[in-house]
Structure formats: structure tokens, C-alpha cells
C-alpha positions in Angstrom: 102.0 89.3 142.3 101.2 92.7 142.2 97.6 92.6 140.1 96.7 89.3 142.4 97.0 91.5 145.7 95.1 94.3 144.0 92.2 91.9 143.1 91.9 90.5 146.5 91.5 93.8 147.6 88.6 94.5 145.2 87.5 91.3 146.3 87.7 92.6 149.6 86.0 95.8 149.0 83.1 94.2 147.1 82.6 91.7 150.0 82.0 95.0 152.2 79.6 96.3 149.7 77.6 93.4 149.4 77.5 92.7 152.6 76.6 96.8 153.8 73.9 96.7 150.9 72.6 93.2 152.8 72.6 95.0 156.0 69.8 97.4 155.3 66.6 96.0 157.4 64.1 94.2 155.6 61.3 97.2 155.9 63.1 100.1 157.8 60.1 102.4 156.7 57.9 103.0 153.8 60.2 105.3 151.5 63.0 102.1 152.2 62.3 99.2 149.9 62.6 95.5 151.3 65.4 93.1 150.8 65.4 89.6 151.0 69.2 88.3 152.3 70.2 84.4 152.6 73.5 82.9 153.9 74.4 79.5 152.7 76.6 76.9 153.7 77.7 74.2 150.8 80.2 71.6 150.2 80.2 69.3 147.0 82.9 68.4 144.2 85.2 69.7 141.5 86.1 67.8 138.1 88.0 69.7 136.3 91.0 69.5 133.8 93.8 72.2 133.0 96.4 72.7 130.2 99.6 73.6 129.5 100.8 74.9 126.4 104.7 75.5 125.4 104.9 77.0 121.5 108.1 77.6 119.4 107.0 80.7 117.7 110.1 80.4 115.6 109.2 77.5 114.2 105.9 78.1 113.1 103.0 79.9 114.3 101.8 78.5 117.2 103.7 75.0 117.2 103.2 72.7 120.0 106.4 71.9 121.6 104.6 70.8 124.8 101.3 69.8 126.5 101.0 69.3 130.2 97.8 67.9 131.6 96.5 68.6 134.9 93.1 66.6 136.8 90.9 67.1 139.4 89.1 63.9 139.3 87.6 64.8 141.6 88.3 67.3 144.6 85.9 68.3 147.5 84.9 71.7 148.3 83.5 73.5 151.1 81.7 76.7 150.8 79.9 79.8 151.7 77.7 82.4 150.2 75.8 85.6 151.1 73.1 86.7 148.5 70.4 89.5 148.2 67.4 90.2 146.7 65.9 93.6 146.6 62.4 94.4 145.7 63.5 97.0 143.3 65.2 94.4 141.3 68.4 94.3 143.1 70.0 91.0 143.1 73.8 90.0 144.2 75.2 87.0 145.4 79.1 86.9 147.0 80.1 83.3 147.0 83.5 81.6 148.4 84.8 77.9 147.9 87.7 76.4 149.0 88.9 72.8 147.8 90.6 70.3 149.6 94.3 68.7 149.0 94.8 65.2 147.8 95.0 62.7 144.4 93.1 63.8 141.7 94.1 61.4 138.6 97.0 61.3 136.2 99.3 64.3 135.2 100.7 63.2 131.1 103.6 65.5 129.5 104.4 65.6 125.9 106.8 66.8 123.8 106.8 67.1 119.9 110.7 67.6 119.5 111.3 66.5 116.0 109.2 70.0 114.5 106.4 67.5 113.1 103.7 67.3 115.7 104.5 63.9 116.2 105.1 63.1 120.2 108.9 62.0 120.9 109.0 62.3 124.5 106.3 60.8 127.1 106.0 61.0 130.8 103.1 60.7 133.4 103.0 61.2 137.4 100.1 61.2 139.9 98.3 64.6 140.1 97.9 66.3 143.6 95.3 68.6 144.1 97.8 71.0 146.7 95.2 74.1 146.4 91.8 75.5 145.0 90.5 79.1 146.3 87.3 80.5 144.6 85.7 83.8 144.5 82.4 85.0 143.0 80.8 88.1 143.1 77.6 88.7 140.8 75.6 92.1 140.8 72.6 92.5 138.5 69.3 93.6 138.0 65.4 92.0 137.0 64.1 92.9 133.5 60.7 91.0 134.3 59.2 90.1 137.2 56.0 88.2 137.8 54.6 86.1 140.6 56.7 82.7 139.3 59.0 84.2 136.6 61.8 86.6 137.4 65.1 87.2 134.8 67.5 89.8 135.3 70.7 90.4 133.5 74.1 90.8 135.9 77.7 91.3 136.2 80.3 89.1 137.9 83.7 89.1 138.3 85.5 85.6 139.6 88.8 84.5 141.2 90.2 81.0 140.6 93.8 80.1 142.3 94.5 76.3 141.4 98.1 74.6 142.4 98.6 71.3 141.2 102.0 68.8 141.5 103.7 66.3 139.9 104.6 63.4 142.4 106.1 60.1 141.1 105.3 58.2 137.9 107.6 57.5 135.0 109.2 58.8 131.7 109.4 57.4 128.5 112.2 59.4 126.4 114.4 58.1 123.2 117.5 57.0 124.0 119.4 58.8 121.0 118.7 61.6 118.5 118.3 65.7 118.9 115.8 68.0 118.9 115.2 70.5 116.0 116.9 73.6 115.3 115.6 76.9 113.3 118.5 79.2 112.4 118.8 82.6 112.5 117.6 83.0 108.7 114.4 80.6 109.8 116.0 77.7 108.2 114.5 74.3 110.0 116.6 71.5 110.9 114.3 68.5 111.8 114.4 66.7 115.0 116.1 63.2 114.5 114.1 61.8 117.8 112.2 58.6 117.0 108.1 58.9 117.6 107.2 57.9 121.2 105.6 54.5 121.3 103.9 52.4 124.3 106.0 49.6 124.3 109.4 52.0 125.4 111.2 51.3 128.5 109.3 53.3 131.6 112.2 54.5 133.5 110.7 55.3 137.3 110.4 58.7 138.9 110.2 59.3 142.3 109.5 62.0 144.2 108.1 66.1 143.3 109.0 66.7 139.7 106.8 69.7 139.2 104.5 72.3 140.7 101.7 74.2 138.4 99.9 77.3 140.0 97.8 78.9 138.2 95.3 82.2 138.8 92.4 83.4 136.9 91.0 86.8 137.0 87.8 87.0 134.6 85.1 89.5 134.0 81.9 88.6 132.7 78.1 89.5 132.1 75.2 87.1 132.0 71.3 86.8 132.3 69.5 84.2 134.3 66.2 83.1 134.6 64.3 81.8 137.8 60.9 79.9 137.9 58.9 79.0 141.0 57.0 76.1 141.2 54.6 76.3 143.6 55.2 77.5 147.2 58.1 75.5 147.7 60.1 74.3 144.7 62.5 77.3 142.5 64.5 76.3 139.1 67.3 78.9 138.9 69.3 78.8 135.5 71.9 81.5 134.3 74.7 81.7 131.5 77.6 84.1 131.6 80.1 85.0 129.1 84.0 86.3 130.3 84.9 88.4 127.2 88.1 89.1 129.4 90.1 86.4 131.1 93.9 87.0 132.4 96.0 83.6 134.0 98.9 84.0 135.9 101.5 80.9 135.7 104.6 79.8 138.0 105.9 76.0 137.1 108.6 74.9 138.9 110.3 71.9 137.4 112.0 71.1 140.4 114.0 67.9 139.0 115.5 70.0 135.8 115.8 73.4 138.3 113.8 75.5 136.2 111.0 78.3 137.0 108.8 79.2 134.1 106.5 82.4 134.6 103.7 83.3 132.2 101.1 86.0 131.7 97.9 85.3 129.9 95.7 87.3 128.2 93.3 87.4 125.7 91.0 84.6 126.9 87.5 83.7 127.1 84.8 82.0 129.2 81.4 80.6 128.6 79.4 80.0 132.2 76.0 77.8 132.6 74.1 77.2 135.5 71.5 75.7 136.9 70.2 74.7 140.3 67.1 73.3 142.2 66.2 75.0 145.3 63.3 73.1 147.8 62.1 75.4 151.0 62.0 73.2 153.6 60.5 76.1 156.0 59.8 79.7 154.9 63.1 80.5 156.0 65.4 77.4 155.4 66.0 76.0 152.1 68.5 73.3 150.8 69.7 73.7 146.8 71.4 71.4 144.5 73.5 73.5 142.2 75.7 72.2 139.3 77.8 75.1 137.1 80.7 74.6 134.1 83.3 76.6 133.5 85.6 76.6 130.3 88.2 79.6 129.5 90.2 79.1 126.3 92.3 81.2 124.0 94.8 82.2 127.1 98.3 83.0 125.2 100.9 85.6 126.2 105.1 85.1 126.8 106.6 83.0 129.3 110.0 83.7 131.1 112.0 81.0 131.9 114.6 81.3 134.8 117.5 78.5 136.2 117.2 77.7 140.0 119.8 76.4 141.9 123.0 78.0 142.2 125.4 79.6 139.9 128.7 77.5 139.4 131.5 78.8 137.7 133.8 76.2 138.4 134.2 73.9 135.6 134.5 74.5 132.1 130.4 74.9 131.7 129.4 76.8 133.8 126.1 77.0 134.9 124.6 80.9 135.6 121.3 80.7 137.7 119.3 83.5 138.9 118.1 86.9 137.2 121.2 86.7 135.3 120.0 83.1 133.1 116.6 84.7 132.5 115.0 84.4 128.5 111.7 85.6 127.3 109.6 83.9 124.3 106.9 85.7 123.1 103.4 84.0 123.0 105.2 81.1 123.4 102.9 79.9 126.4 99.0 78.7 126.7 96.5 77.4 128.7 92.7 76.7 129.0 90.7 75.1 132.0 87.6 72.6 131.9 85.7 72.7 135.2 82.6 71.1 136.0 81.2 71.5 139.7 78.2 70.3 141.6 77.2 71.3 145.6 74.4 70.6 148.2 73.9 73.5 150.3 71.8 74.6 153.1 70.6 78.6 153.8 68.6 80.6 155.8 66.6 83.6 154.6 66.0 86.5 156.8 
């Protein structure tokens, strides 16, 4: 997409700032004040949980037709990250994370296809972690600083690309009834489905049913706090707020050869942080950081589109492409639940 290229570029070009900024000698002369740059190398784990929201507008506002759930449970990263601190005030930090493929739990699907909230149609399938890119740039500034007590107040701005599938598992779907109707007029004709119950027949699945990707551009400001205790031991805590969170959604349900694309908007995100840092040299120091993430209220249309190919053969025929294209507005959702943790090692110069 257009607006991810364009924030990998400002990725790009904030990457060459920090690191120019962090390029200015410690003590060039005396009009040139110092500035304190680490590099840090990290690896640790990701928990998170993401969801998937289809509404019926139609039928009433903001109806749940469908929930998809999406693990990590849990999925190694490895990372990097180049910080500064100036003695003016300056502080920044550019940090990059990159998970790695494999399990991570149970992917569930609902529907609620009678137009009563009640679930009528049940399947679940191992969750594979295919991707997870992260990118975090914070800027910001000390309001106070004394000998052990520094807090400042900053600005970040984050990139999370996330691709789950679908692989396997087993559905759980009525063998008779319809789904509900709403007429032109908005009259409702209730779904005839029987509720979804444990005890129905699991009918296996096998293979790639379906492939979530999702991207999240936020922007956010904070304030954090850092205490020193003693020579060698530093408490670092911080709490940003995203008042403005876009996602970007492409699911592919490969077995039912549909593409559903969604944008976002509207969301929000709430940030804490806190970490343990213990010099093990003046210039070497290992950290144990642990952050959440949650973004919620993420609504805007979703387009859905038939794959395949077109086939005009019989007496249905089926039209894929541009051409089978339909548009419901605010008819898709989602929100993310990410808890992360990381041991890393730096160097100070």
C-alpha cells in the first residue's frame, strides 16, 4: 500500500536523523554539548492476541456477525536499538524487532447468523505466527533532572506488521437452516440456524484456510520517569497514549476464494513500560524490559473481492475479480493485546 511505503520511508528518514543527531562527538568543544549514545542488542518474547470483527450495519448498529481470534502464545523476537541522551535534555531511542515464524496457539471463528448474538457457526485451526516487524522511534525532552531523578515527556511514532494463518483444525456448522435477511425497507427476517453447541459433529480441515495481515501505524505522546539507584542499578518506567491509530487489513480465505481488505481508523492506544537496567562496566549494561500494548476502537469499511476465476459457463455464473467487488461501511473491526518482555545487552560510548 501506498501510505505503508510512505511510512517506511519516514521510518527511514527518522532512522538517519537519529542516528546523524547520535553521531555528534561526545565533547567536540565547549560551545557543543555532550551526548551519551548506546547500541543494544535484545531478543525475548511476544504474547499477544488480535481480533477480527465483521458487523452488519444493516442490521443494527454495530452487530457482530463475526469474530476471528488470532495468538501469539508466544513468539520469539530478536532486536536492536540505538538511543541518545543529550545533556541539554535530548533523549531519543530508534528501536527494531523482528519475530520469528512458527505455532502460536489456537485461531477460533464465530459466526452469529441467526441476527441474535447467539453463535451458530464454530470453527478453530492452529495459529502460525508467519510474520512480526516492529518499529519504534521516541523523541522527547527532560522536564527535571537531578543526580538520581530524570523525567521528560516524548513523542513516538510505531510500526507493527503482524501476518497470521489458519492451518488445519475443524468446523462445527448446522446442518440445515438460513441466515438472516434485512430487506430493503429494514425489515428483519431472523436466521433459522440452530445455536452452536460442543457436542456437534467436528468435520476435519486440512490444509491453509486463511491468512490475516495486519499493519499498524500509531502516533503517540508519553512521559517517563528514570531513577538511579546507586552507581550501577537504573528503574526506567514510561506510559504513552496513541490518540491516533490507523490498521491496514488483507484476509485471504483461501478455501471459500475470498479477499477481504479493510482500512481502520479512529483507534486508540494505551503504552506502559518499565525496565531494569544493571551496568556491568561503565560502558556495558544488560536491561530487562517488559512493555504492553492495547489499541482498540479500530472501525472503518471492508471491501470484499472473489478470487479465483470468472466462469460463465453454467447457469451461475461466478464473476471474480474487480468486477465482483462490494463495499460495507464500518462493517469491519479490530483491536490488538500485546504483552512483550526482552533481555538485552548495550554498550555506551
Amino acid at each position: 500500500m501506498n501510505k505503508r511505503a510512505g511510512f517506511r520511508a519516514a521510518a527511514g528518514v527518522a532512522f538517519l536523523a537519529l542516528s546523524t543527531l547520535a553521531a555528534v562527538p561526545a565533547r567536540a568543544d565547549d560551545a557543543l554539548p555532550g551526548v551519551s549514545i548506546a547500541t543494544t542488542a535484545a531478543a525475548g518474547v511476544i504474547l499477544a492476541v488480535g481480533h477480527e470483527y465483521v458487523y452488519d450495519q444493516n442490521l443494527a448498529p454495530n452487530y457482530m456477525v463475526s469474530e476471528l481470534v488470532w495468538p501469539l502464545a508466544p513468539m520469539v523476537f530478536a532486536g536492536a536499538t540505538v538511543s541518545i541522551d543529550g545533556e541539554t535534555g535530548l533523549f531519543g531511542s530508534l528501536d527494531v524487532r523482528q519475530g520469528f515464524a512458527g505455532p502460536a496457539g489456537t485461531m477460533t471463528d464465530s459466526d452469529f447468523l441467526n441476527g441474535d448474538g447467539v453463535r451458530t457457526h464454530y470453527s478453530q485451526s492452529t495459529s502460525y505466527a508467519e510474520r512480526a516487524n516492529l518499529v519504534d522511534l521516541r523523541l522527547g525532552w527532560n522536564l527535571l533532572s537531578r543526580d538520581v531523578l530524570k523525567v521528560g515527556a516524548f513523542g513516538a511514532i510505531s510500526y507493527m506488521d503482524l501476518k497470521w494463518s489458519a492451518r488445519d483444525g475443524y468446523y462445527q456448522y448446522p446442518t440445515s437452516g438460513s441466515q438472516y435477511t434485512v430487506s430493503s425497507t429494514g425489515t428483519v427476517t431472523p436466521g433459522t440456524y440452530i445455536p452452536w453447541s460442543a457436542s456437534q459433529t467436528e468435520t476435519p480441515l486440512y490444509g491453509t484456510e486463511i491468512l490475516y495481515e495486519t499493519t499498524y501505524l500509531t502516533a503517540a505522546l508519553g512521559a517517563r520517569a528514570r531513577y538511579a539507584l546507586g552507581d550501577r542499578f537504573l528503574i526506567d518506567a514510561s506510559l504513552a497514549f496513541a490518540p491516533v491509530v490507523d490498521c491496514y487489513v488483507l484476509d485471504n480465505h483461501v478455501l471459500r476464494s475470498l479477499d477481504f481488505y479493510s482500512t481502520l481508523t479512529r483507534g486508540l492506544m494505551i503504552e506502559p513500560r518499565v525496565a531494569a537496567e544493571w551496568a556491568l562496566l561503565p560502558s556495558l549494561h544488560l536491561r530487562l524490559d517488559v512493555g504492553y500494548r492495547y489499541a482498540w476502537n479500530l472501525k472503518g469499511n471492508v471491501t470484499q473481492v472473489s478470487t479465483d476465476a470468472s466462469d460463465f459457463s453454467t447457469s451461475f455464473p461466478y464473476v471474480a475479480g474487480p468486477d465482483s467487488s462490494s463495499t460495507g461501511t464500518n462493517d469491519s473491526g479490530a483491536d490488538l493485546s500485546m504483552l512483550d518482555a526482552g533481555l538485552s545487552l548495550g554498550i555506551s560510548l
